[in-house]
N, CA, C and O atoms as a Tripos MOL2 file, in Angstrom:
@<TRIPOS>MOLECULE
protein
  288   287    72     0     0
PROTEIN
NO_CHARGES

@<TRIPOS>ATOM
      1 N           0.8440   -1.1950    0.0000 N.3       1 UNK1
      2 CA          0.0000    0.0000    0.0000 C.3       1 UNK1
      3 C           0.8800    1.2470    0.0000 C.2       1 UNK1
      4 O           2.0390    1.3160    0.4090 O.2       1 UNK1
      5 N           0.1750    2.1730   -0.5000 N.am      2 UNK2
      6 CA          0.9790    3.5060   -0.6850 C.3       2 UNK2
      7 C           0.7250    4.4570    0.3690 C.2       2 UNK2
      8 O          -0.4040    4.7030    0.7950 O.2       2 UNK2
      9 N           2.2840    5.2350    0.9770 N.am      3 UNK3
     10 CA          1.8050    5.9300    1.8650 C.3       3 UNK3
     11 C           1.3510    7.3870    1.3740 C.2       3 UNK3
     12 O           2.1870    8.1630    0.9100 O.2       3 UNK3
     13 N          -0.1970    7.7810    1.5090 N.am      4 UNK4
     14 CA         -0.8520    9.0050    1.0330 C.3       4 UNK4
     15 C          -0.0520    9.6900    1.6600 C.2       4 UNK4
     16 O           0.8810   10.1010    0.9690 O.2       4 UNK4
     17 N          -0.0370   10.1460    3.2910 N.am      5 UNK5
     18 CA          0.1860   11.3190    3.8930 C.3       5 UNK5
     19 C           1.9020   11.8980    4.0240 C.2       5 UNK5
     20 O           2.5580   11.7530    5.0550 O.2       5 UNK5
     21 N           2.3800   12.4960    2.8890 N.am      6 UNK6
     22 CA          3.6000   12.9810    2.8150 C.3       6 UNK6
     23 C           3.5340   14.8150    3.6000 C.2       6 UNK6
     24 O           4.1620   15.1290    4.6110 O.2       6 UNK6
     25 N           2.6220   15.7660    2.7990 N.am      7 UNK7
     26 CA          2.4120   16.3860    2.8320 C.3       7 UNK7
     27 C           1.2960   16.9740    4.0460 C.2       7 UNK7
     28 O           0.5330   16.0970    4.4510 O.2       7 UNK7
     29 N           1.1390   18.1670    4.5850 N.am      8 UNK8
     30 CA         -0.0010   18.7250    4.9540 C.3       8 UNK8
     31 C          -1.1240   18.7940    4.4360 C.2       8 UNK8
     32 O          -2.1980   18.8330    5.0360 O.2       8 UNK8
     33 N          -0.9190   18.8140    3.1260 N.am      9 UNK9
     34 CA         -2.0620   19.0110    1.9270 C.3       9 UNK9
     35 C          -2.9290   17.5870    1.4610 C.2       9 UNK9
     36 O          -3.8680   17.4280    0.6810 O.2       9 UNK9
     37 N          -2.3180   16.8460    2.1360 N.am     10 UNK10
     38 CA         -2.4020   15.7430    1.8480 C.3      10 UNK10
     39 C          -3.7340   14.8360    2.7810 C.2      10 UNK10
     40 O          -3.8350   14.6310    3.9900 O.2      10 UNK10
     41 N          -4.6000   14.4510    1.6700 N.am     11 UNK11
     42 CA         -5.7780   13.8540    2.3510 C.3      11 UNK11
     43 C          -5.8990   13.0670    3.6230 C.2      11 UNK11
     44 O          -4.8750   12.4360    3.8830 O.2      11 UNK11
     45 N          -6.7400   12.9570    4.3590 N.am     12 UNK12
     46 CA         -6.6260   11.6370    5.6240 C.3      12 UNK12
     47 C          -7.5450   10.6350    5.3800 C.2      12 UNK12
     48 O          -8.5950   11.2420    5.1630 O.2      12 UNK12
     49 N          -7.7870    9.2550    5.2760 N.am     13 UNK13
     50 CA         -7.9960    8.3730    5.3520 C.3      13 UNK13
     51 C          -9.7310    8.5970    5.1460 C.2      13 UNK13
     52 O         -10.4860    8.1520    4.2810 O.2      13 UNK13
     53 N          -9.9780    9.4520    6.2940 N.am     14 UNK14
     54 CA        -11.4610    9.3350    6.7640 C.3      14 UNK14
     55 C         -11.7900   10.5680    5.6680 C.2      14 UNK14
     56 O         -13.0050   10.4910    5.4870 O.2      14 UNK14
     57 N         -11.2180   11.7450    4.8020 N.am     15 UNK15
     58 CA        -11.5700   12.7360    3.9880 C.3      15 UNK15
     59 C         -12.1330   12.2010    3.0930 C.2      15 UNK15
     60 O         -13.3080   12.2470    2.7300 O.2      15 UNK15
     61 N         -10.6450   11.2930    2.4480 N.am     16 UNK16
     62 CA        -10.3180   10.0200    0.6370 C.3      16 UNK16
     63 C         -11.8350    9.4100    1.1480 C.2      16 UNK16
     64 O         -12.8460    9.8340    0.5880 O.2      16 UNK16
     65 N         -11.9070    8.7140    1.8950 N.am     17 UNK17
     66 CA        -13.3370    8.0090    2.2120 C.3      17 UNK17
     67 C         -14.6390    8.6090    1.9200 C.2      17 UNK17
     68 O         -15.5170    7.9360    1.3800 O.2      17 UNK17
     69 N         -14.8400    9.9870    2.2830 N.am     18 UNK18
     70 CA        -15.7860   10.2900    1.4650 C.3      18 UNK18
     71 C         -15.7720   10.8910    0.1410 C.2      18 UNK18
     72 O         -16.9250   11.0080   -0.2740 O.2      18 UNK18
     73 N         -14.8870   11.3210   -0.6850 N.am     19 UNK19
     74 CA        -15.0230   11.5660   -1.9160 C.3      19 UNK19
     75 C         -14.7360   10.6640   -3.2930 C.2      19 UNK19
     76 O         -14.8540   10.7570   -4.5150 O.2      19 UNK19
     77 N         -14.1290    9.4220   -1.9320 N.am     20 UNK20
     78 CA        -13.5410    8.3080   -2.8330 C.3      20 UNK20
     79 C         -14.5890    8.2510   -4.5240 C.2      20 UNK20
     80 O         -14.3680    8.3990   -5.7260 O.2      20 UNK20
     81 N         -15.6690    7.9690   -3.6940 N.am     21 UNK21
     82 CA        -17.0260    7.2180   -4.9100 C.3      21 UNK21
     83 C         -17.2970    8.1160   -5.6760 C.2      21 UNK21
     84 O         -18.3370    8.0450   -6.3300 O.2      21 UNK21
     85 N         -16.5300    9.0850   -5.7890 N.am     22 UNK22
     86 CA        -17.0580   10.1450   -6.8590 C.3      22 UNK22
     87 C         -15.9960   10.1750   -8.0610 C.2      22 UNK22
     88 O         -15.9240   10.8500   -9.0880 O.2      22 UNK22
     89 N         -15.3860    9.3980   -7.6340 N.am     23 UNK23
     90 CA        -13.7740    9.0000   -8.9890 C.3      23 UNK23
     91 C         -14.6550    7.7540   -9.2070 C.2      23 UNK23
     92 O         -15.0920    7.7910  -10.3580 O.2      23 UNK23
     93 N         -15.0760    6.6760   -8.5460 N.am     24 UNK24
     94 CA        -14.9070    5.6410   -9.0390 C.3      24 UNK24
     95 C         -16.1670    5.7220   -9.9240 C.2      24 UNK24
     96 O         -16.3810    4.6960  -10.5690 O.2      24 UNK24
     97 N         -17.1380    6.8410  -10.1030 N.am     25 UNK25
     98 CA        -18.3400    6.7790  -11.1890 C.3      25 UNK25
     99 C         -17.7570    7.6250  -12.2090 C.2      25 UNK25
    100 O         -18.3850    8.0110  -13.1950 O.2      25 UNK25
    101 N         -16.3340    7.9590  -11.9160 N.am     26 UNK26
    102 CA        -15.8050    9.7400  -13.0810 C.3      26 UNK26
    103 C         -15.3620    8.4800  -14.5390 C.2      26 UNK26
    104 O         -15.4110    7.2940  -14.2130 O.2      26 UNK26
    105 N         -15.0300    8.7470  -15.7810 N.am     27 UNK27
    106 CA        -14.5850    8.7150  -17.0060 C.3      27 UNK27
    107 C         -13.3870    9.0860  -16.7560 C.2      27 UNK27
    108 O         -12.8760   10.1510  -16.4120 O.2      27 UNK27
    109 N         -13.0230    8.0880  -16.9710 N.am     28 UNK28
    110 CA        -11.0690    7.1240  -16.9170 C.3      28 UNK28
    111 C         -10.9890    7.7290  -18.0400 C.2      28 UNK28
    112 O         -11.9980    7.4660  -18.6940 O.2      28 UNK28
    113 N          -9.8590    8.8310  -18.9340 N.am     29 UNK29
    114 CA         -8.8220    8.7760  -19.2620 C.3      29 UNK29
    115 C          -7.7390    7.5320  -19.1750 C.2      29 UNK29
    116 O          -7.5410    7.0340  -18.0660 O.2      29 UNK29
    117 N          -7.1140    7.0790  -20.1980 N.am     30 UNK30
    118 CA         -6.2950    6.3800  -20.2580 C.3      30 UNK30
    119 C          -5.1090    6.6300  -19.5150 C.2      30 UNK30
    120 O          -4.9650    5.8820  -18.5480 O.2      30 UNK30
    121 N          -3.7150    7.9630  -19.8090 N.am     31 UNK31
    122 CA         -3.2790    8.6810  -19.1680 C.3      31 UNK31
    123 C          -3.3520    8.4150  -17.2880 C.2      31 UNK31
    124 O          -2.5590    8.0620  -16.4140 O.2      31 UNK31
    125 N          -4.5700    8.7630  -17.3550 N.am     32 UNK32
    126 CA         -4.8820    8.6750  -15.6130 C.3      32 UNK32
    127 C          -5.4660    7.3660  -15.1840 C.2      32 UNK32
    128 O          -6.3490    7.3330  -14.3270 O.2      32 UNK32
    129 N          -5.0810    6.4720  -15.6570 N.am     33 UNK33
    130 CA         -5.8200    5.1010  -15.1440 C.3      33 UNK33
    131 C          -4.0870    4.5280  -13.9020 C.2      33 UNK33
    132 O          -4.0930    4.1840  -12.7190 O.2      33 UNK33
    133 N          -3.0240    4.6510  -14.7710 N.am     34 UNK34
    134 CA         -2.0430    4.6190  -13.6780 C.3      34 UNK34
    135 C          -1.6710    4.9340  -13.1270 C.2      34 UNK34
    136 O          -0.6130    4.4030  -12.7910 O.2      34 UNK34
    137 N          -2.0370    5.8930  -12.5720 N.am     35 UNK35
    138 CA         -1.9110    6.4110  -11.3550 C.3      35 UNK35
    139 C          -3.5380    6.9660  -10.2700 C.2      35 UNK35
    140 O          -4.4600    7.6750  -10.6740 O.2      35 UNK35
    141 N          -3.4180    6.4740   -9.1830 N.am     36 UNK36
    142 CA         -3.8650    6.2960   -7.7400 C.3      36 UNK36
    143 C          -4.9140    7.6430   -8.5410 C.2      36 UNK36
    144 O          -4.5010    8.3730   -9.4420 O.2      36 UNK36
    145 N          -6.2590    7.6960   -7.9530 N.am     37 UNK37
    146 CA         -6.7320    8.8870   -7.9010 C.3      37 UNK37
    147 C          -6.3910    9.8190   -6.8910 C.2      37 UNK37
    148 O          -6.4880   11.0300   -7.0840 O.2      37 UNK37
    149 N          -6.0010    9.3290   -5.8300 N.am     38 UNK38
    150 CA         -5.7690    9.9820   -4.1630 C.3      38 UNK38
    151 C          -4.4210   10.9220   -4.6980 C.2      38 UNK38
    152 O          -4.4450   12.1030   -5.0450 O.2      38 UNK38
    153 N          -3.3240   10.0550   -4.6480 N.am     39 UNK39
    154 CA         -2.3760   10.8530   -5.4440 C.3      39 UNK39
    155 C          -2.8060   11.9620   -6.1600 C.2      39 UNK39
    156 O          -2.3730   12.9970   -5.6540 O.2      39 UNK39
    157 N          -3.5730   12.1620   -7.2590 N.am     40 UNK40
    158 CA         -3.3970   13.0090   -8.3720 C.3      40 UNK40
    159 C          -4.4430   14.1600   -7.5680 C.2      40 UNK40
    160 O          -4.2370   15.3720   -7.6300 O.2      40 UNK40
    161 N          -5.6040   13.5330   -6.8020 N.am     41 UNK41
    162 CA         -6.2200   14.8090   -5.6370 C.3      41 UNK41
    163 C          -5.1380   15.3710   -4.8680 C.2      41 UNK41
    164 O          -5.1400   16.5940   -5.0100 O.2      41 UNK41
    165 N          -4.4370   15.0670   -4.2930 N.am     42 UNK42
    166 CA         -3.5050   14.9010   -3.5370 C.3      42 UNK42
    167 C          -2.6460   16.1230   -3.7780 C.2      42 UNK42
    168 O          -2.5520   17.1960   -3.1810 O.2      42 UNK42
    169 N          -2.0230   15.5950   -4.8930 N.am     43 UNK43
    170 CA         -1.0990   16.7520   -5.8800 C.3      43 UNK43
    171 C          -1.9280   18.3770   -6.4790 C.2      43 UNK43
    172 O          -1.4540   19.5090   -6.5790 O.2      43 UNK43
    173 N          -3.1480   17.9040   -6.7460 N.am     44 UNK44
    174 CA         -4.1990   19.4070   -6.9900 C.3      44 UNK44
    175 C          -3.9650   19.8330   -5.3540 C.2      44 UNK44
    176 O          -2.9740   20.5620   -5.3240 O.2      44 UNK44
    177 N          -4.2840   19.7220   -4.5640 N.am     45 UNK45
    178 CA         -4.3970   20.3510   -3.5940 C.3      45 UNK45
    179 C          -2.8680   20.3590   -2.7590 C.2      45 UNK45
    180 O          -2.4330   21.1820   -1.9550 O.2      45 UNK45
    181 N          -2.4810   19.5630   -3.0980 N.am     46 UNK46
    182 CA         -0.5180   20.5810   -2.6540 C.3      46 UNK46
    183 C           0.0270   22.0310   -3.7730 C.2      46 UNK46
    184 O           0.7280   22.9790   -3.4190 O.2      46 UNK46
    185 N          -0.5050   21.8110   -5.0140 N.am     47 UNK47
    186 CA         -0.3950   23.0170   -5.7530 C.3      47 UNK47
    187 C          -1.3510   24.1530   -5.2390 C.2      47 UNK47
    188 O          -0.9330   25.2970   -5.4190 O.2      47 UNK47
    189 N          -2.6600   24.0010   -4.5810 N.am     48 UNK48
    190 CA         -3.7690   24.7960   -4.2830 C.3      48 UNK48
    191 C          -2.9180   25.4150   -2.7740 C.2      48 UNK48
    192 O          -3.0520   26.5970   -2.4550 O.2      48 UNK48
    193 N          -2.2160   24.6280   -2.0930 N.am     49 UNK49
    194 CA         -2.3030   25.2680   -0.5900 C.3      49 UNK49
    195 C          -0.6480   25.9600   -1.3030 C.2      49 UNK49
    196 O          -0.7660   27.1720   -1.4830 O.2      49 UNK49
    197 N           0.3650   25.5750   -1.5920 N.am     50 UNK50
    198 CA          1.5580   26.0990   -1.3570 C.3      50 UNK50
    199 C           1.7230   27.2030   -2.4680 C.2      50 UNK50
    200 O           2.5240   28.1370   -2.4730 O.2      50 UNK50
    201 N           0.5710   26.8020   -3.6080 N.am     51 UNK51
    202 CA          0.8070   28.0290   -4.9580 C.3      51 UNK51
    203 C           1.6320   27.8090   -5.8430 C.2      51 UNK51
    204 O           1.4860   28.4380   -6.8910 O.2      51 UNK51
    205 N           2.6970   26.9110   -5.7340 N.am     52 UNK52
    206 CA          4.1050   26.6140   -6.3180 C.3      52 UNK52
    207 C           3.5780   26.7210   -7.9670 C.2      52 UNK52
    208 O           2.3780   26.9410   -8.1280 O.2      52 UNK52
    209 N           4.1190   26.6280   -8.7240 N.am     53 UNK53
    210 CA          4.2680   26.5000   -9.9590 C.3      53 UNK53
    211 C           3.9660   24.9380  -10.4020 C.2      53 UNK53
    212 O           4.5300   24.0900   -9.7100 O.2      53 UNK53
    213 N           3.1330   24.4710  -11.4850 N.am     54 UNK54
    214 CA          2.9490   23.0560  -12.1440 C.3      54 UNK54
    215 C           4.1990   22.5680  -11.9750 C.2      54 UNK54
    216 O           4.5040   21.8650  -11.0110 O.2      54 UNK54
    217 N           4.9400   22.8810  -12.8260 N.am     55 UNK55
    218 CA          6.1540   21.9850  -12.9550 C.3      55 UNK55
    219 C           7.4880   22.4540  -11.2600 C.2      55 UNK55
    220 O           8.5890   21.9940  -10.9590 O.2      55 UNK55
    221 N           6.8880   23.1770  -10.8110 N.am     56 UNK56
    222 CA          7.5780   22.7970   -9.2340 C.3      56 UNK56
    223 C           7.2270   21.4170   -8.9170 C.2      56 UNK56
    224 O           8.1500   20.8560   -8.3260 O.2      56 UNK56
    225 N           6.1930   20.6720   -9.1120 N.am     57 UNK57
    226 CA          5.2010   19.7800   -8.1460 C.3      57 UNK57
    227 C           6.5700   18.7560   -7.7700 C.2      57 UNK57
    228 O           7.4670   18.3080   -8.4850 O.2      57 UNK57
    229 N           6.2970   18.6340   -6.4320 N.am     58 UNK58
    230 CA          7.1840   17.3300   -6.1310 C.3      58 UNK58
    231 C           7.1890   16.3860   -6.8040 C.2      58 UNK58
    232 O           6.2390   16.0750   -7.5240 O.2      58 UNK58
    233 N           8.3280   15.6960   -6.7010 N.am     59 UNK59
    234 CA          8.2240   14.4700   -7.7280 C.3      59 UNK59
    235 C           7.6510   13.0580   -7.0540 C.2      59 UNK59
    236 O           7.5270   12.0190   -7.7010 O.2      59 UNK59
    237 N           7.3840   13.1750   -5.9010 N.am     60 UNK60
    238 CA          6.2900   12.2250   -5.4200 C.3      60 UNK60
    239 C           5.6020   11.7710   -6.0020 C.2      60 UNK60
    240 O           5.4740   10.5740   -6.2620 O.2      60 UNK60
    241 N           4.6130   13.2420   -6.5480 N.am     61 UNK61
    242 CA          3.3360   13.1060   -7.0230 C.3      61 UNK61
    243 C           3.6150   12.5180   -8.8930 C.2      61 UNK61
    244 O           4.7320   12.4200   -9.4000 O.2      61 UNK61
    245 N           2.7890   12.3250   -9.3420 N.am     62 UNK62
    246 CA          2.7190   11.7690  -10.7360 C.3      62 UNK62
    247 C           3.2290   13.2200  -11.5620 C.2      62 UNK62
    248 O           3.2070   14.2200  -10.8440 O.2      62 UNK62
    249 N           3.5740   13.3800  -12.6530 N.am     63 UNK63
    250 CA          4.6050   14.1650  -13.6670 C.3      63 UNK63
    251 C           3.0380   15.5470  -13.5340 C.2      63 UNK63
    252 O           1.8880   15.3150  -13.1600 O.2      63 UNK63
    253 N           3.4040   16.3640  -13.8170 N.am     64 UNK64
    254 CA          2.4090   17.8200  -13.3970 C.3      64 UNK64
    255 C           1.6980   17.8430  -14.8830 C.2      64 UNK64
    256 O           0.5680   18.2460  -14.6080 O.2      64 UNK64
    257 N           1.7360   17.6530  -16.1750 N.am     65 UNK65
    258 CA          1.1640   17.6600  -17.0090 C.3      65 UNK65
    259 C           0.2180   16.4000  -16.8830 C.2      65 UNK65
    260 O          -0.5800   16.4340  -17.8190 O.2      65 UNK65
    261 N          -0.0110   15.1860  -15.9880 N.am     66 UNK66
    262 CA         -1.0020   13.8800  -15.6490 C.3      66 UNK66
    263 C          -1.7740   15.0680  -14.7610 C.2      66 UNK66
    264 O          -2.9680   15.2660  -14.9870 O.2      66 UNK66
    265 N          -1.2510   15.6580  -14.0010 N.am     67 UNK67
    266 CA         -1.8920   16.2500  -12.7170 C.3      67 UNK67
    267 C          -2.6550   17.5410  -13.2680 C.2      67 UNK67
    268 O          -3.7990   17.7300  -12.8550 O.2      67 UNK67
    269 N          -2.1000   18.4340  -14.1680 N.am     68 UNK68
    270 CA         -2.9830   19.3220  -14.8010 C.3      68 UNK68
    271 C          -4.1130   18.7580  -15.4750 C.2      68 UNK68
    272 O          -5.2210   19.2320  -15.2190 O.2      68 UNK68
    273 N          -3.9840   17.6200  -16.4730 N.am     69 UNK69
    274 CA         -4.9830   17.1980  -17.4440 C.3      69 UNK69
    275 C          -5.9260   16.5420  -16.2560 C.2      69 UNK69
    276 O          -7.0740   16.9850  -16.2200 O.2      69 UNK69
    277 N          -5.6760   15.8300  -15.5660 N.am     70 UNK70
    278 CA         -6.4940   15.7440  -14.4370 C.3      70 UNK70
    279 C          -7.7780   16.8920  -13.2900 C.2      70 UNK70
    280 O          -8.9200   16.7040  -12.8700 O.2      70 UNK70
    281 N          -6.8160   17.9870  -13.1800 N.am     71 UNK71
    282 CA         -7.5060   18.8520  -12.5050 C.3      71 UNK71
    283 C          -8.3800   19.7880  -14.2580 C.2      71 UNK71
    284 O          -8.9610   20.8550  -14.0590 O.2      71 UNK71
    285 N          -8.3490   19.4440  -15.1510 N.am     72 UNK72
    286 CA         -8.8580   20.2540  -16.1160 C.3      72 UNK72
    287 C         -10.0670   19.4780  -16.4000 C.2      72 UNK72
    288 O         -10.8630   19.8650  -17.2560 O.2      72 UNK72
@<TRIPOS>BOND
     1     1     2 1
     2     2     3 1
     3     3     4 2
     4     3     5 am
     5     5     6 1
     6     6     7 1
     7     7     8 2
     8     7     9 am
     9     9    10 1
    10    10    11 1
    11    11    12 2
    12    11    13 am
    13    13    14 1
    14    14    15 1
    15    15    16 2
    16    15    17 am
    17    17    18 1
    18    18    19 1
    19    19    20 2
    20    19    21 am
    21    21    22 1
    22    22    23 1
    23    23    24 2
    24    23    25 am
    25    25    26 1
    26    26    27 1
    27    27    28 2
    28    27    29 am
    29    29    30 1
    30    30    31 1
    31    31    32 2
    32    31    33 am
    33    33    34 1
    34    34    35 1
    35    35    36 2
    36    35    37 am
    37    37    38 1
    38    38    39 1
    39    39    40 2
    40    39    41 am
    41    41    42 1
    42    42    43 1
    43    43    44 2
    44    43    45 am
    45    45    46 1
    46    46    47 1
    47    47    48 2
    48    47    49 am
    49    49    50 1
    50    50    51 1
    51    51    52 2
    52    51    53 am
    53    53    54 1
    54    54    55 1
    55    55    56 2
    56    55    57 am
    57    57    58 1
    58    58    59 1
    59    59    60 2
    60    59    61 am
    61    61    62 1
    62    62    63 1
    63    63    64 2
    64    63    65 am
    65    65    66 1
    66    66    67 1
    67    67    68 2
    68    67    69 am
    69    69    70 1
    70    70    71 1
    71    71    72 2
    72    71    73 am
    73    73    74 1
    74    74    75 1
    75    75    76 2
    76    75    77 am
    77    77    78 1
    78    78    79 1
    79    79    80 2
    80    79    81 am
    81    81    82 1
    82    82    83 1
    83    83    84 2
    84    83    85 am
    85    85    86 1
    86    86    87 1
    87    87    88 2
    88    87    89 am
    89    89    90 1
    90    90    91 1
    91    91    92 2
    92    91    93 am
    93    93    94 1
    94    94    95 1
    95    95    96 2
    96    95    97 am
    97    97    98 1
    98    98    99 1
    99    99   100 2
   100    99   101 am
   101   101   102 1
   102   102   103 1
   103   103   104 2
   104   103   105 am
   105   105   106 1
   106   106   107 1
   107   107   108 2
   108   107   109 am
   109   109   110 1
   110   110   111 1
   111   111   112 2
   112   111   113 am
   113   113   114 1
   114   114   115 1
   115   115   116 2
   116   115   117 am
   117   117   118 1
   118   118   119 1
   119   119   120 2
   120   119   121 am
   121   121   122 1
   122   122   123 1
   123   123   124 2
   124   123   125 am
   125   125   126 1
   126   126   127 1
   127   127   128 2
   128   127   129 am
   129   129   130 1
   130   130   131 1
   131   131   132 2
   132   131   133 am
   133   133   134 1
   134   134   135 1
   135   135   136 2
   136   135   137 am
   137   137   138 1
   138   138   139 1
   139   139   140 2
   140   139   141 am
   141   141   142 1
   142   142   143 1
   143   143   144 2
   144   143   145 am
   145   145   146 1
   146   146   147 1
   147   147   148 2
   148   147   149 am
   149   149   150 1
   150   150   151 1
   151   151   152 2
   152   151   153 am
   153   153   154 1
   154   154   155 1
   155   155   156 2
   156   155   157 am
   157   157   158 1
   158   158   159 1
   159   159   160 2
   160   159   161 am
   161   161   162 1
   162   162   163 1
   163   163   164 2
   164   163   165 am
   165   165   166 1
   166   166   167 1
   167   167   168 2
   168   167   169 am
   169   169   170 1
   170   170   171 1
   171   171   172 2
   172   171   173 am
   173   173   174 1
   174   174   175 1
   175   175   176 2
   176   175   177 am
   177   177   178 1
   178   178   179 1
   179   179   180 2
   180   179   181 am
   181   181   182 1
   182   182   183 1
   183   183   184 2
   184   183   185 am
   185   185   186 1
   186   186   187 1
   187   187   188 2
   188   187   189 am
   189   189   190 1
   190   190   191 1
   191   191   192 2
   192   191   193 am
   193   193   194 1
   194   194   195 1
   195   195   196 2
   196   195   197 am
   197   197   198 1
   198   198   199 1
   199   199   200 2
   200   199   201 am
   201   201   202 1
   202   202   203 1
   203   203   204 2
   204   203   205 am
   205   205   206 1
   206   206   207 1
   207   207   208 2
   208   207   209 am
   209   209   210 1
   210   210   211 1
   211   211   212 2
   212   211   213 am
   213   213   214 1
   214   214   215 1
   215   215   216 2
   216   215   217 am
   217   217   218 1
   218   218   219 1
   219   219   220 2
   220   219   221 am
   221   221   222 1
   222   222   223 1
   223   223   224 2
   224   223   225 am
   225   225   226 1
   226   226   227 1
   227   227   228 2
   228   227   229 am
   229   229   230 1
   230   230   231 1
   231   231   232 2
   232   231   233 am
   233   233   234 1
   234   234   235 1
   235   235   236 2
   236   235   237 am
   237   237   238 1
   238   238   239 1
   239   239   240 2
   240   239   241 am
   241   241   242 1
   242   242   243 1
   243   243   244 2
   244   243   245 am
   245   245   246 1
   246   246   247 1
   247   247   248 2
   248   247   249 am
   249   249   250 1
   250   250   251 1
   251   251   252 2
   252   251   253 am
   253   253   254 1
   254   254   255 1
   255   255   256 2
   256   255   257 am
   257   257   258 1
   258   258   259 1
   259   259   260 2
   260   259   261 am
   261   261   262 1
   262   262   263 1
   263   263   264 2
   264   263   265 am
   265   265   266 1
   266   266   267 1
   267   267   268 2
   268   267   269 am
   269   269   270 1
   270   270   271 1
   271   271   272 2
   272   271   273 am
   273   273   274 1
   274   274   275 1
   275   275   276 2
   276   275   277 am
   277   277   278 1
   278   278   279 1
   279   279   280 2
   280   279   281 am
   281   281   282 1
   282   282   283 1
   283   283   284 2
   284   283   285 am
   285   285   286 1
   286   286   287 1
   287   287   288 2
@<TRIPOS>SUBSTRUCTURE
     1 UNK1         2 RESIDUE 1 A UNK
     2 UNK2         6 RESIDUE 1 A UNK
     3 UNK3        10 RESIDUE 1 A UNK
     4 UNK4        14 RESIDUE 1 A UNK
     5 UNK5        18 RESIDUE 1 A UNK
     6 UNK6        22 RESIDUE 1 A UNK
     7 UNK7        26 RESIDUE 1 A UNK
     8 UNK8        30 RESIDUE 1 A UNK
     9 UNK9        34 RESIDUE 1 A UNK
    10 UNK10       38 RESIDUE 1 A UNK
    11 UNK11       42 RESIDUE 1 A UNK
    12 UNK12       46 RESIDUE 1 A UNK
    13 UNK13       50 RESIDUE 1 A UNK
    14 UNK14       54 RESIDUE 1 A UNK
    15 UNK15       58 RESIDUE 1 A UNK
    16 UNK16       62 RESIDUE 1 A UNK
    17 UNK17       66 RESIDUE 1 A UNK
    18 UNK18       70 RESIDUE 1 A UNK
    19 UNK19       74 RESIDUE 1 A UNK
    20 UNK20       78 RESIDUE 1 A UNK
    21 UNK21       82 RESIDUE 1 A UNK
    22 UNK22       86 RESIDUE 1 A UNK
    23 UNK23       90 RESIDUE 1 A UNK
    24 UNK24       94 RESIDUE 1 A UNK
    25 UNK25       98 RESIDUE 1 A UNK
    26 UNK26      102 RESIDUE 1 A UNK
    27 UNK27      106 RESIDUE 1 A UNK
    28 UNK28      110 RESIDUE 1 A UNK
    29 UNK29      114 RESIDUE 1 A UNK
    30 UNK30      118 RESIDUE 1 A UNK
    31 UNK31      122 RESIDUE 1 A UNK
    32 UNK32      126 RESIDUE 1 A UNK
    33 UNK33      130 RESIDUE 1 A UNK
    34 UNK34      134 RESIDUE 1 A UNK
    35 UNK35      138 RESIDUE 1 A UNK
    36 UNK36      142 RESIDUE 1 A UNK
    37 UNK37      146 RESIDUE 1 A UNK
    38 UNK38      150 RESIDUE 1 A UNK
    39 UNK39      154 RESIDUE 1 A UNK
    40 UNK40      158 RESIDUE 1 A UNK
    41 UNK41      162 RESIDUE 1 A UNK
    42 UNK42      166 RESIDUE 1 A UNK
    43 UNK43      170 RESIDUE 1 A UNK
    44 UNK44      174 RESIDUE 1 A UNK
    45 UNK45      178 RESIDUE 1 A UNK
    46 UNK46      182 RESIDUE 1 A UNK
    47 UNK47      186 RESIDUE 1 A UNK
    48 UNK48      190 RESIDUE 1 A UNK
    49 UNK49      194 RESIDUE 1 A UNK
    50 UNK50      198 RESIDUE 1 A UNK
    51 UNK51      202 RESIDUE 1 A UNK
    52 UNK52      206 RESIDUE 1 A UNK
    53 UNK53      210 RESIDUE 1 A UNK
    54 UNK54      214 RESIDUE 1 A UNK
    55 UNK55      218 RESIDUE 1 A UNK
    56 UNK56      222 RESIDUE 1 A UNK
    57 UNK57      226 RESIDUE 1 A UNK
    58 UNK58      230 RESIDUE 1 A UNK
    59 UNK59      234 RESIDUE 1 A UNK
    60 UNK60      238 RESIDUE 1 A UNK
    61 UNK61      242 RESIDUE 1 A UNK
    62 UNK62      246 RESIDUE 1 A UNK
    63 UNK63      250 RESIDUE 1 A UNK
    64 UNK64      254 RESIDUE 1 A UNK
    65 UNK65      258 RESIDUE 1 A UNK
    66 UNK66      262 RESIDUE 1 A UNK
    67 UNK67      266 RESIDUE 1 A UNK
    68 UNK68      270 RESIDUE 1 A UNK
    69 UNK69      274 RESIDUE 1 A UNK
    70 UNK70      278 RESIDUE 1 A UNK
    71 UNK71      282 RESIDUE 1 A UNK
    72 UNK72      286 RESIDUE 1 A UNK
């Protein structure tokens, strides 16, 4: 299992739990099928709290052009 909580920004267990079911009814992109949905929420909202720039994004998170086409 993957550890979610790196960050502050970063979801808790009981949050992912309730918004989980709203990915699992969303339209898969190919692109975004490999990688975690939690992750790629995860990464929108570490860009939302710190402001950083797309291509700042830690490299934790999945490559910032998966994570833009995602949050678009």
């Amino acid at each position: 299992m993957v550890n979610f909580l790196r960050y502050d920004s970063d979801l808790t267990d009981k949050k992912w739990s309730t918004i989980e079911p709203i990915f699992t009814k969303a339209k898969k992109g190919k692109h975004l099928q490999k990688h975690p949905k939690r992750e790629l929420v995860n990464a929108v909202r570490y860009l939302s709290k710190t402001g950083c720039q797309w291509r700042m994004l830690p490299k934790e998170y999945p490559n910032y052009k998966t994570v833009s086409s995602f949050y678009q």
